[in-house]
C-alpha positions as CSV (number, residue, x, y, z in Angstrom):
1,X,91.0,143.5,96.1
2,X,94.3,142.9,95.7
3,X,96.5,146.3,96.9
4,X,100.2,146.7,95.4
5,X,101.3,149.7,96.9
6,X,104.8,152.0,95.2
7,X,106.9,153.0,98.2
8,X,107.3,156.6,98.0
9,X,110.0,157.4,100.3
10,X,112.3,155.1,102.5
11,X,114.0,156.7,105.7
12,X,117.0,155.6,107.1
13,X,117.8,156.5,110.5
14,X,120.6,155.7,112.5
15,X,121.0,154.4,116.1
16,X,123.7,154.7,118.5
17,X,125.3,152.0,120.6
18,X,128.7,151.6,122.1
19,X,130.4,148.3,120.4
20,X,130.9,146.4,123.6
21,X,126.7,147.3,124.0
22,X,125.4,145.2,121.6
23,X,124.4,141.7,121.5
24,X,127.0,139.0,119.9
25,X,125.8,138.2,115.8
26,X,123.0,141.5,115.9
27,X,123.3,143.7,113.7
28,X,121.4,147.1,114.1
29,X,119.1,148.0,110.6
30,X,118.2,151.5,112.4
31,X,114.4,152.5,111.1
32,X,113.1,152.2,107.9
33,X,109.9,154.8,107.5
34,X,107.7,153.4,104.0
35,X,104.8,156.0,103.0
36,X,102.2,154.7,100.4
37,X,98.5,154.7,99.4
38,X,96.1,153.4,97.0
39,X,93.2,155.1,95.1
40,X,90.4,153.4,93.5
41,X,87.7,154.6,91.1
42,X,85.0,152.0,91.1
43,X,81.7,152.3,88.6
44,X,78.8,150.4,90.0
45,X,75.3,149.2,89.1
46,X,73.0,147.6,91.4
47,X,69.6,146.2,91.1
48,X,67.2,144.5,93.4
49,X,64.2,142.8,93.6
50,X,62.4,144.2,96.4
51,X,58.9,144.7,97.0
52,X,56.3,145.8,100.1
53,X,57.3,144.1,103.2
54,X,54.7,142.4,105.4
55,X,52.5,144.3,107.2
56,X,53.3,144.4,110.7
57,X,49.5,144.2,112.0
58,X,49.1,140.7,110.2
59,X,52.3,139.5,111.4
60,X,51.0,140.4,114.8
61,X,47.9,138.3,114.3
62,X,49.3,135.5,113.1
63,X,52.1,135.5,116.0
64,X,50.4,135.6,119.2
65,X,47.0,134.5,119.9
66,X,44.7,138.0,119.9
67,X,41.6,136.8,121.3
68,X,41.9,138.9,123.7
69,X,44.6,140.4,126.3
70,X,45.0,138.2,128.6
71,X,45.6,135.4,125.6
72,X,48.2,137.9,124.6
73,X,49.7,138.2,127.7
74,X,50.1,134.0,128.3
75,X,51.7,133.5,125.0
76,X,54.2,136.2,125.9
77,X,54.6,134.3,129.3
78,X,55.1,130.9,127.2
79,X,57.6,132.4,124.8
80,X,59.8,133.3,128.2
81,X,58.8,136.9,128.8
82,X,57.9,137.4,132.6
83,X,54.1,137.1,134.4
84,X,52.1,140.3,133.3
85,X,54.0,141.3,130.8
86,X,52.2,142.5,128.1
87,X,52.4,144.5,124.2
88,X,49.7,147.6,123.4
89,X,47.7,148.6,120.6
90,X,48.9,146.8,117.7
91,X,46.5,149.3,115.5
92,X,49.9,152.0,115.5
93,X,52.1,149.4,113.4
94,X,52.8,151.0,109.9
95,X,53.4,149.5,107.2
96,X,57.3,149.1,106.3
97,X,59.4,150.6,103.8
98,X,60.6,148.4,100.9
99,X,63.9,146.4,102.3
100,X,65.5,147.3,99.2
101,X,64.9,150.9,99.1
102,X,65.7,151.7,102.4
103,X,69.1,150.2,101.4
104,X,69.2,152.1,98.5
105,X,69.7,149.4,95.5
106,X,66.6,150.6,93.4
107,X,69.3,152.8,91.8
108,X,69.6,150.8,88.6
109,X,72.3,153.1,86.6
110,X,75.8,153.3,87.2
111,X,77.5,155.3,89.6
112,X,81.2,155.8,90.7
113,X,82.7,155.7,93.7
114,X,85.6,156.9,95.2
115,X,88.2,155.2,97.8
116,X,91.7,156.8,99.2
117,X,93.9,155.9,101.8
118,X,97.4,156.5,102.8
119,X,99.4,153.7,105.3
120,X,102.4,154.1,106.8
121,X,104.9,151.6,108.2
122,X,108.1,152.2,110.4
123,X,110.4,148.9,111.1
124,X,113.3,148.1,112.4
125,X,115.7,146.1,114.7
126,X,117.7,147.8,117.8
127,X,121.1,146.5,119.3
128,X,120.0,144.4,121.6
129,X,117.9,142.5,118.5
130,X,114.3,143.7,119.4
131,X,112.5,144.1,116.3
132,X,110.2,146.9,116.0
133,X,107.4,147.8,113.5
134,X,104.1,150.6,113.5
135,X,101.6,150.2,111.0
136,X,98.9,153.0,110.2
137,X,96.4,153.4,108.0
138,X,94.3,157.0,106.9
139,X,91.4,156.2,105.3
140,X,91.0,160.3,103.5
141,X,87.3,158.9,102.0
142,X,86.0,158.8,105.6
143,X,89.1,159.8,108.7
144,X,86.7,158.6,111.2
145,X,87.0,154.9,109.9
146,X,90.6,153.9,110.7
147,X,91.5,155.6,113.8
148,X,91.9,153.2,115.7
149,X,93.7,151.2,113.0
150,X,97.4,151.3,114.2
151,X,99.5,148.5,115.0
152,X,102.6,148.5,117.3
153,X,104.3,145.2,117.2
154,X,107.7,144.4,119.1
155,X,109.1,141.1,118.1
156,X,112.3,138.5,118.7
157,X,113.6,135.5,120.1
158,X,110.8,135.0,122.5
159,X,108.7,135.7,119.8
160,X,105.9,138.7,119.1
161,X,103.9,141.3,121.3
162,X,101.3,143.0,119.3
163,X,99.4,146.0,120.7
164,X,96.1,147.5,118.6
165,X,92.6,148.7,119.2
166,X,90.2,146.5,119.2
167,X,92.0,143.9,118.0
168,X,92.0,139.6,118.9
169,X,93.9,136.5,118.5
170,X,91.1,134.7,116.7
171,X,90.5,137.2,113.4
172,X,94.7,137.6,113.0
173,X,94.8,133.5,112.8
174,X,91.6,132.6,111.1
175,X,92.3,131.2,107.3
176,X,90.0,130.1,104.7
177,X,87.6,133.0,104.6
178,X,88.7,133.9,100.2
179,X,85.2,134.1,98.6
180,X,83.8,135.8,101.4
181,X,83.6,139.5,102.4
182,X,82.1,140.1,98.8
183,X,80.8,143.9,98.2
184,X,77.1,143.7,97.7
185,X,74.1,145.9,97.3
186,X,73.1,145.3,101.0
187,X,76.4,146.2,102.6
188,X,74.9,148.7,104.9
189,X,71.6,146.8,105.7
190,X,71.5,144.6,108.7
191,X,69.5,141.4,109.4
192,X,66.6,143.0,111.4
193,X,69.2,145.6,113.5
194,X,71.4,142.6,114.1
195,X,74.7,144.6,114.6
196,X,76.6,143.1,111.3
197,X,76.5,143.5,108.1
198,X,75.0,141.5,105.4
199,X,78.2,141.2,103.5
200,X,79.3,137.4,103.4
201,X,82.2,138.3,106.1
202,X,82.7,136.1,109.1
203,X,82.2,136.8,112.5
204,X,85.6,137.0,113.9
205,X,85.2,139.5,117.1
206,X,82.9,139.5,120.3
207,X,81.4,142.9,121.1
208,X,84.2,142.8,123.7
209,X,87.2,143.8,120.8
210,X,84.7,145.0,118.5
211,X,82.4,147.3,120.3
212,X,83.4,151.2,119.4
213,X,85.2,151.2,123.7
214,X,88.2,152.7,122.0
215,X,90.2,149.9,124.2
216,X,93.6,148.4,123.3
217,X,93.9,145.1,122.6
218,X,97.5,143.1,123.4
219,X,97.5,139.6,122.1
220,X,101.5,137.4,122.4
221,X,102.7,135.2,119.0
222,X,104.7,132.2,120.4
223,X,107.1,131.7,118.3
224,X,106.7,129.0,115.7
225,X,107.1,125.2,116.1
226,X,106.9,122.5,113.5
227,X,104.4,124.8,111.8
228,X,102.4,125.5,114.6
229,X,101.6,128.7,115.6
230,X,99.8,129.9,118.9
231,X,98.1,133.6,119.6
232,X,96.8,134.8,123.0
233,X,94.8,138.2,123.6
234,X,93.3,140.4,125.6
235,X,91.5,143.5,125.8
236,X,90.5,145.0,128.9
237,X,87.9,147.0,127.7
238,X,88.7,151.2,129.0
239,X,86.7,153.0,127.4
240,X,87.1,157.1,127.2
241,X,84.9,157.4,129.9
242,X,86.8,155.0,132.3
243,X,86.8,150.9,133.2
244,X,83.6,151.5,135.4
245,X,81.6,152.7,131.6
246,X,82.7,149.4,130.3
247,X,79.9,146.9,129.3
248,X,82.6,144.3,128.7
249,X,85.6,143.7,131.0
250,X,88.8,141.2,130.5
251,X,87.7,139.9,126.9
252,X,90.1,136.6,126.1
253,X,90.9,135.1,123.1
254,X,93.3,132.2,121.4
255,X,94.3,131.4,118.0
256,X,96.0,128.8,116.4
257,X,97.4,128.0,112.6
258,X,99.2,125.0,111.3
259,X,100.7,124.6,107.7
260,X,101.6,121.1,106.5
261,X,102.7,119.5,103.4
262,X,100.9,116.6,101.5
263,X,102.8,115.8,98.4
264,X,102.4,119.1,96.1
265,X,99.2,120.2,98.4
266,X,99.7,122.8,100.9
267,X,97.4,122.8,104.1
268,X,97.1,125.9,106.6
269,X,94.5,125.7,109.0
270,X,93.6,128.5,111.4
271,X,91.2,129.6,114.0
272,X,90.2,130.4,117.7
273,X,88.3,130.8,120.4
274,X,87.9,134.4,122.3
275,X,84.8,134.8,125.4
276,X,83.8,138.0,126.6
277,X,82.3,138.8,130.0
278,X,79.2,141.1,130.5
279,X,78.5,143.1,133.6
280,X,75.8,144.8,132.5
281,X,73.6,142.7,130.8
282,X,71.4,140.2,132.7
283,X,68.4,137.6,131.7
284,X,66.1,140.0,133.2
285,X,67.1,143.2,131.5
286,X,67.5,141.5,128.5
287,X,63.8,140.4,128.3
288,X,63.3,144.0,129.4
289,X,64.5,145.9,126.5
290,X,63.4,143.1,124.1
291,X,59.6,143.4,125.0
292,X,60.0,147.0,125.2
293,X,61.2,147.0,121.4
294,X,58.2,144.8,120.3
295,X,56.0,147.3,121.8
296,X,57.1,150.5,120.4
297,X,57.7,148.4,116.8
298,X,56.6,150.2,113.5
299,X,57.4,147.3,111.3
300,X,57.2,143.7,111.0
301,X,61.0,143.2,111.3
302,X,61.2,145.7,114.4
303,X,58.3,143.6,116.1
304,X,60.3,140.0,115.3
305,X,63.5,141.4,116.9
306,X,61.5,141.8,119.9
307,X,59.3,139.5,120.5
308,X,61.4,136.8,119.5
309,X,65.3,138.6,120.4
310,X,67.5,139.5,117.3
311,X,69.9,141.7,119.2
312,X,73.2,140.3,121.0
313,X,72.4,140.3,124.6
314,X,74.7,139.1,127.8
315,X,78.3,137.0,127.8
316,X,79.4,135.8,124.1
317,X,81.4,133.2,122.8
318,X,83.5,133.6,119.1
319,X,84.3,130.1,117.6
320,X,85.5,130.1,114.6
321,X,88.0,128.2,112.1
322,X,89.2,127.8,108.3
323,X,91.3,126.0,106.3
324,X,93.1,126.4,102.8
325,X,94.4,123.8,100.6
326,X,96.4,125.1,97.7
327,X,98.3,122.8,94.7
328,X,99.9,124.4,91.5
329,X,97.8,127.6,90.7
330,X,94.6,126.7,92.5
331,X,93.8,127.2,96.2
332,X,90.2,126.0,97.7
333,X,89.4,128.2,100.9
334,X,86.4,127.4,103.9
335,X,85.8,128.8,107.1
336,X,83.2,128.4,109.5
337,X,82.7,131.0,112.6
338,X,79.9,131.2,115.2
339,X,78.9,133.8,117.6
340,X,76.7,133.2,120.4
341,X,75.3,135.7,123.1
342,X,74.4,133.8,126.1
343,X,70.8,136.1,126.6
344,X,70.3,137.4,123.0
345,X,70.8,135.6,119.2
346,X,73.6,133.5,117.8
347,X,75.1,134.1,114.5
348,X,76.7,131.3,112.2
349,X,78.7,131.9,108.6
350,X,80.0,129.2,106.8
351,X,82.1,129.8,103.2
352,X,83.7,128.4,100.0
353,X,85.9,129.9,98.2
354,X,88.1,128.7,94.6
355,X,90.9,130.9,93.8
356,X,93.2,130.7,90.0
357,X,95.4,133.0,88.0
358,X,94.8,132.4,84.6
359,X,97.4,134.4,82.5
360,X,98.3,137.0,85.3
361,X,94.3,137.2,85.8
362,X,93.3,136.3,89.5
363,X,89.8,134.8,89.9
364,X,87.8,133.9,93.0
365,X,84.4,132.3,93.4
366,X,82.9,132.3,96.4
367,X,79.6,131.4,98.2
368,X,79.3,132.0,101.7
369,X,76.2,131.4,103.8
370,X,74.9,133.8,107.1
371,X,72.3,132.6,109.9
372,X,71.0,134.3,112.4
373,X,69.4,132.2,115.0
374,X,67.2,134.3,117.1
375,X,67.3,133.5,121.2
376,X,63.9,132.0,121.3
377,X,61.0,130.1,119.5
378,X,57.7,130.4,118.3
379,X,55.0,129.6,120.5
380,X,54.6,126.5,119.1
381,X,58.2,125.4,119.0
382,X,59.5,126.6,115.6
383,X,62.8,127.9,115.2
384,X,62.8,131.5,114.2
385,X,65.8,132.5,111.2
386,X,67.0,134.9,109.2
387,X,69.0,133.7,106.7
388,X,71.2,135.3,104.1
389,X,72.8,134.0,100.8
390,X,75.7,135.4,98.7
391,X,77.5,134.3,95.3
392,X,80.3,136.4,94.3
393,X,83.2,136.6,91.5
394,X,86.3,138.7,91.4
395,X,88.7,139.1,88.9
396,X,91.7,140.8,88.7
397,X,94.3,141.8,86.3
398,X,97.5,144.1,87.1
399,X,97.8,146.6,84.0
400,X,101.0,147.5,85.5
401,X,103.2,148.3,88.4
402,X,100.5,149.5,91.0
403,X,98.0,150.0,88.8
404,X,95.4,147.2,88.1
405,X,92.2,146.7,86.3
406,X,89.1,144.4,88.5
407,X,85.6,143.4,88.2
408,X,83.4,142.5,91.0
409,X,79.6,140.9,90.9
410,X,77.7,139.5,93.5
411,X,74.5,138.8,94.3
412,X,72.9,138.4,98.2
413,X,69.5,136.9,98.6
414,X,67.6,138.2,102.6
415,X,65.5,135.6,103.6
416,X,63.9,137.0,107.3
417,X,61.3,135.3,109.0
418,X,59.3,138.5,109.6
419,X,58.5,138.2,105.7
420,X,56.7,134.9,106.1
421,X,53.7,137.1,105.5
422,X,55.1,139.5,103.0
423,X,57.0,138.8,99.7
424,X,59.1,136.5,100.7
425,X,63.1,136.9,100.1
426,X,64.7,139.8,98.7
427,X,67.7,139.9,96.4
428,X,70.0,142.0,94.7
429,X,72.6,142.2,92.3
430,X,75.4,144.1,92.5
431,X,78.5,144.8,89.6
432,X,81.3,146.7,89.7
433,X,84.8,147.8,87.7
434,X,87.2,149.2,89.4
435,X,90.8,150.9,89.1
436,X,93.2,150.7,91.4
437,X,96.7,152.9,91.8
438,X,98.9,152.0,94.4
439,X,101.6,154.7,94.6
């Protein structure tokens, strides 16, 4: 949603520097200190269709041959599991909750919610013409969310030095990505514990920038050349405990973006590539903890990430790139990103978005696309997917300086292939109206 923040207070403060000091055609703009913030009240229905998921017992059945152990035991061996291995009484399974109302989206009347947060931004150039700027943002609905949301960038000739937590030159070049992202009723459900959520945003972080270590990420902006425009990172990975705690060490990425005129059309393209390094994780103690979670599963979808490896596991690989073209008032937006775990499941998104103000009303329309490739087949060679779906529309109109009026509907469809026996996909809508003060 678009945020139009009223500066509250501007700080001037004044540097010192002998005349003879300073650099030949610099001049000194001391440090500008801008406060602001944004409130929004949001009132929001949501509605799924969502019913009893399939029972695990039968999805146990119909996935590995039950004849008896030892038939158990060489289909595990055939789906890549060790010699011996083997699963116990199936009889404990439960039956699962409803998808839906575990997410909470049976809730069919309107609610409101509340968002606040308070940024603050100190720039400025020095004598000898570095430039110099600290973003930070307080999220005051939940303080724990955006502490490690500062930026400290020092910039100039030689171009731009960026230090932030948890941060990478692939998701501060990728473009494209308008008409993803949407809000929907599943926002804090994942695809069978796969660590993202099912919110139509693109993977644009390895667990090596984007894994709670609390580490600092540095990434360099070349300065820019016939529109092009290079990013390097990297994030060595210290957690609080020390380097030694660290599961990933010397995580690497590069971005790119171009922009380019066709006639009236304006191209900008923009991606990356950033690989992270496990030391912890191996093909052994992958298989390990995965058969270990399809033995102590409760549910169908518990058992599937298992059995047939849902979870991120050893080295990964971000990949991922976008492009928008915009002519007049329209702008058409995709991106594509892939993340792949050398040991464990891969994850593809791919989105469209169409973006146009129509009388000072800005609408998007986006559909974006998730996948989650699980690391390893069926017995008999089938490909194992979850797959999830999301249409959105936005709208929004400024009622005034900060203040504007927006409406939000989506709708995500689940399709996992633990409900193969069960009810098949489940969907939900979501709708919301929201008011936004920037101040």
């Amino acid at each position: 949603m678009k945020k139009i923040p009223l500066i509250c207070s501007t700080i001037l403060l004044s540097t010192f520097a002998n005349a003879g000091d300073a650099p030949v055609g610099i001049e000194t703009d001391g440090l500008s200190l801008n406060i602001g913030g944004q409130v929004v009240l949001e009132g929001i229905s949501i509605n799924g269709k969502c019913l009893d998921e399939a029972d695990p017992a039968d999805v146990f059945s119909n996935e590995l041959n039950t004849t008896n152990q030892t038939s158990i035991n060489n289909d595990l061996e055939t789906l890549g599991f060790a010699a011996g291995s083997s699963i116990g009484d199936v009889a404990q399974m439960g039956m699962a909750q409803s998808f839906c109302r575990n997410a909470g989206v049976s809730e069919k009347s309107p609610h409101f919610e509340f968002e606040k947060e308070l940024y603050f931004n100190v720039t400025g150039k020095l004598a000898n013409g570095l430039e110099v700027s600290f973003n930070d943002t307080l999220d005051l609905t939940n303080t724990d969310a955006e502490e490690g949301s500062f930026e400290l960038s020092l910039g100039g000739a030689f171009g731009r030095i960026l230090f932030q937590d948890n941060a990478n030159a692939v998701d501060k070049m990728l473009t494209g990505t308008a008409g993803s992202g949407a809000k929907t009723a599943f926002d804090d459900i994942t695809l069978t514990n796969h660590p993202y959520e099912v919110s139509g945003g693109h993977e644009t972080a390895t667990s090596g920038t984007d894994g709670g270590s609390g580490s600092l990420s540095v990434i360099y902006f070349t300065p820019s050349l016939a529109g092009l425009d290079l990013a390097f990172g990297y994030n060595q990975n210290t957690d609080a405990n020390g380097l030694d705690d660290s599961e990933f060490k010397d995580t690497i990425s590069i971005g790119f973006g171009y922009e380019t005129y066709i006639g009236d059309v304006v191209i900008s393209l923009g991606g990356g590539i950033e690989k992270a390094h496990s030391d912890i994780d191996t093909p052994a103690n992958c298989l390990t903890t995965d058969l270990a979670t399809a033995d102590a599963a409760s549910d169908a979808g518990d058992f599937f990430e298992g059995l047939y490896g849902s979870s991120k596991c050893g080295d990964e690989t971000l990949t991922a790139i976008g492009a928008d073209f915009s002519v007049s008032e329209y702008t058409l937006s995709s991106a594509y990103s892939s993340l792949d775990s050398s040991e464990g499941s891969d994850t593809n998104v791919w989105s469209l978005g169409i973006g146009r103000t129509i009388n000072d009303i800005d609408y998007t329309v986006g559909y974006s696309e998730e996948t989650l490739n699980y690391a390893r087949d069926k017995v008999n060679g089938d490909d194992v997917q979850d797959v999830s779906k999301i249409m959105m529309l936005e709208a929004v109109k400024p009622l005034g300086e900060g203040l504007d009026l927006g409406l939000n509907i989506s709708n995500a469809e689940i399709d996992r292939a633990s409900e193969e026996l069960g009810n098949g996909p489940q969907d939900a809508w979501r709708a919301g109206v929201s008011v936004t003060l920037g101040f």
